[in-house]
N, C-alpha and C positions, 0 to 999 in steps of 0.2 A: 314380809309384809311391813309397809310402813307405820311407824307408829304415831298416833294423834300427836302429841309432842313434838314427833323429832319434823311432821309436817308444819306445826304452828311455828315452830324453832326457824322453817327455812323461808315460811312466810315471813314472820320477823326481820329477818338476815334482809331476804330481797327486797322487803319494803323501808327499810332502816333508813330514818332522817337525823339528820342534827338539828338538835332542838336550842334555841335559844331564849324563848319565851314560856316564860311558867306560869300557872294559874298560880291563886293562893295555896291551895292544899298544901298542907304541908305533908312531909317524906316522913312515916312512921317511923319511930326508933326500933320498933320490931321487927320492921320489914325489911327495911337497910341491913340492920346484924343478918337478918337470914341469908340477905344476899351475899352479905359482905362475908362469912361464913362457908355457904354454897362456892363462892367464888376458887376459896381453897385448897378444893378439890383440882384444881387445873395442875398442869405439867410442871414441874419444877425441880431445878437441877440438883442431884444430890436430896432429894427428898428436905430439903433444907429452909424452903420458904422466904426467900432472900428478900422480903420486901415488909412496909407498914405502912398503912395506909390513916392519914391525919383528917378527921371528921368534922370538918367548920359547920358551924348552924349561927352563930353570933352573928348580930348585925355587925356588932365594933370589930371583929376579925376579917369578916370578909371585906370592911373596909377598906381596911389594909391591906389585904390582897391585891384586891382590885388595879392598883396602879401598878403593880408586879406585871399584871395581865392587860396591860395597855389601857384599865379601865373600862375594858369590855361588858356592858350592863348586865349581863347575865352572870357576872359574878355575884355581883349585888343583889340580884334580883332572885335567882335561884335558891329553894330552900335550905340545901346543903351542898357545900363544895367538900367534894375529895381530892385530896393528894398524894398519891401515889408515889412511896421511896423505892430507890434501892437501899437494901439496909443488911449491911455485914457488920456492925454494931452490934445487934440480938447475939447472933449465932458467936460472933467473939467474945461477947462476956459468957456466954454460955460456956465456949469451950474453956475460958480463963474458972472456972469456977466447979471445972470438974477438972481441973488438973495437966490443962492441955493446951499448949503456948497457938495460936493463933495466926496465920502467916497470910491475911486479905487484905494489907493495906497496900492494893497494886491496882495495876488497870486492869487485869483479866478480870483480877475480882469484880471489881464493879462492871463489867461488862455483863458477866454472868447474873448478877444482881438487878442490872438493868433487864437482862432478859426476863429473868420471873417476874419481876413487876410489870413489865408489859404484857407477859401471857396473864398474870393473872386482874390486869387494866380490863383485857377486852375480854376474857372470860366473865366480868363481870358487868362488863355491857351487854354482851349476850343474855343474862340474864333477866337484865333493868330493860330490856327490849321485850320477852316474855312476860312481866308483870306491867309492861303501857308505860312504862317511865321512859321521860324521856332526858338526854344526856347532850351535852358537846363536849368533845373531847380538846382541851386549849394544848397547842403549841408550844405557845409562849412559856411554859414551864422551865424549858431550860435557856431560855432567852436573858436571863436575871434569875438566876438559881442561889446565888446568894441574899437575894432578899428577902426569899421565901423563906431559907435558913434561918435567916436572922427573926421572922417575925412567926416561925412553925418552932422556933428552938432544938430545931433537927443538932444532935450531936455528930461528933468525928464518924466516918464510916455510912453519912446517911444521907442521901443525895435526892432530890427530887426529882422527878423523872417524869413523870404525867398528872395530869389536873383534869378531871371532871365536874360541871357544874351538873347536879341533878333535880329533878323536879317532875313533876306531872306537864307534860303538854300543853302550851295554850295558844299554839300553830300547828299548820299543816302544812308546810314546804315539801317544796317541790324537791323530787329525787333527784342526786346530783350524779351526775354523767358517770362513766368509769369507762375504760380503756378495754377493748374486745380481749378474751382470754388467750388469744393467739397473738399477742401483742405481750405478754411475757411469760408464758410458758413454753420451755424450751427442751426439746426430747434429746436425752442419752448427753448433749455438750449444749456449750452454750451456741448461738449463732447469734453474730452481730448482724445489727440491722444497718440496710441499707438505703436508700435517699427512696426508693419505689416503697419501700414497707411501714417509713416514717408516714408519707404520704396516708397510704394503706389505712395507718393504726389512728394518727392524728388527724386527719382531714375531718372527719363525719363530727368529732369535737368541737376543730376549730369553725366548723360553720353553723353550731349551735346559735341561738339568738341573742343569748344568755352573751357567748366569748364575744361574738359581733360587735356588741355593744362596749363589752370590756375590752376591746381594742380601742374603740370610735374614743372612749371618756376618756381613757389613759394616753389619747393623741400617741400612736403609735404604728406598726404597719403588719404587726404579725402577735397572735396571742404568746409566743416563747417572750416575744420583747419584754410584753406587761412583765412576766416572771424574771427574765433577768435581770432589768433593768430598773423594774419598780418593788415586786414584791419580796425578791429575794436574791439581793445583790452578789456581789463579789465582797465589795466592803463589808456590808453587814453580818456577812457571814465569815468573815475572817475575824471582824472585832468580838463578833459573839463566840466562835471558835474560841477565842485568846479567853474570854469572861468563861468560859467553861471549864478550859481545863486550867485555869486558875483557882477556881475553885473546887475541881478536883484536889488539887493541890491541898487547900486548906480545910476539906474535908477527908484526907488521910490517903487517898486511892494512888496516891503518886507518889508514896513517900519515896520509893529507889527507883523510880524513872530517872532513867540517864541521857534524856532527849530534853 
């Protein structure tokens, strides 16, 4: 039998928006910790907690955020912004302090580190979706991951990883499309797809009213174009590839990468 919860929990899930406008209320500090708390019960490797999460509420903070994140209003305008690390930092001073040399200043390590702090990112939107909060999760976090360092004071070992602006609600947007579940779920191997199954999986998207338009504004002749050529280039994603693991570099994760 299903349980009241685990049915609100899938209501939740299938009605889940991003939110970018907030009402005044603000984000109780009891309510956050409980969640922020709650959250860390989710999956994490080595039972180890690889991550820390940085609590902005400051007008003058989120300030300075803000142009990290393109300036995006809802930085600003949201009550509290979260930042979300990987963070091998904690657990190496820990292990330095019980007697026991420490060996994550690699890439796996932060891989691994990046994973828990993603499980435990959307464990804790799940959450903030059951108590009406609403959330957008920014991209841009590792886009300029070193300015965020320099203005969160993140030490060696702590990398940023995901950003949540949080707040109460003060929209109702519209649910954003998603891709039929036979479009990437694939039994026993993988199976590549072919030019009838693109078709298939992408068609019903591309003739949305919503992509129509974002074809017609971006003067273009196909929705992939807008994405490859406008929103997410080759360039931009080579230079910001370089600004990443540069800064991996100088936040310790690379120290004997030999590439």
């Amino acid at each position: 039998m299903l349980t009241y919860s685990y049915l609100c929990s899938m209501k939740n899930l299938l009605t889940r928006r991003t939110i970018r406008q907030y009402s005044l209320r603000d984000v109780a500090p009891e309510l956050l910790n409980r969640l922020l708390t709650e959250a860390s019960r989710t999956q994490t490797i080595g039972n180890l907690q690889l991550y820390s999460v940085v609590v902005t509420r400051r007008s003058d903070m989120k300030q300075r955020l803000a142009p990290v994140h393109f300036n995006q209003p809802m930085v600003i305008q949201a009550p509290v912004v979260l930042t979300i690390c990987a963070d091998f930092n904690r657990t190496s001073t820990w292990a330095r302090c019980r007697k026991a040399e420490p060996g994550y200043d690699n890439f796996l390590s932060f891989i691994n580190a990046a994973t828990d702090a993603l499980l435990y990112t959307q464990t804790l939107c799940n959450l903030m979706d059951e108590e009406g909060l609403g959330y957008c999760f920014l991209g841009t976090t590792v886009y300029q991951p070193q300015q965020i360092i320099d203005i969160l004071e993140l030490p060696k070992l702590v990398m940023p990883v995901a950003t949540l602006t949080v707040g109460w609600p003060d929209e109702q947007p519209a649910l954003s499309d998603r891709l039929p579940m036979e479009s990437f779920v694939h039994e026993e191997t993988y199976t590549d797809y072919l030019a009838k199954d693109i078709d298939t999986y992408y068609n019903p998207k591309e003739q949305l009213d919503e992509n129509l338009n974002f074809v017609r504004i971006n003067h273009k002749e196909t929705l992939a174009q807008v994405f490859t050529d406008i929103r997410y280039t080759r360039h931009d994603n080579e230079a910001m590839s370089a600004t990443l693991l540069d800064t991996l570099r100088r936040q310790g994760f690379l120290e004997y990468c030999r590439y």
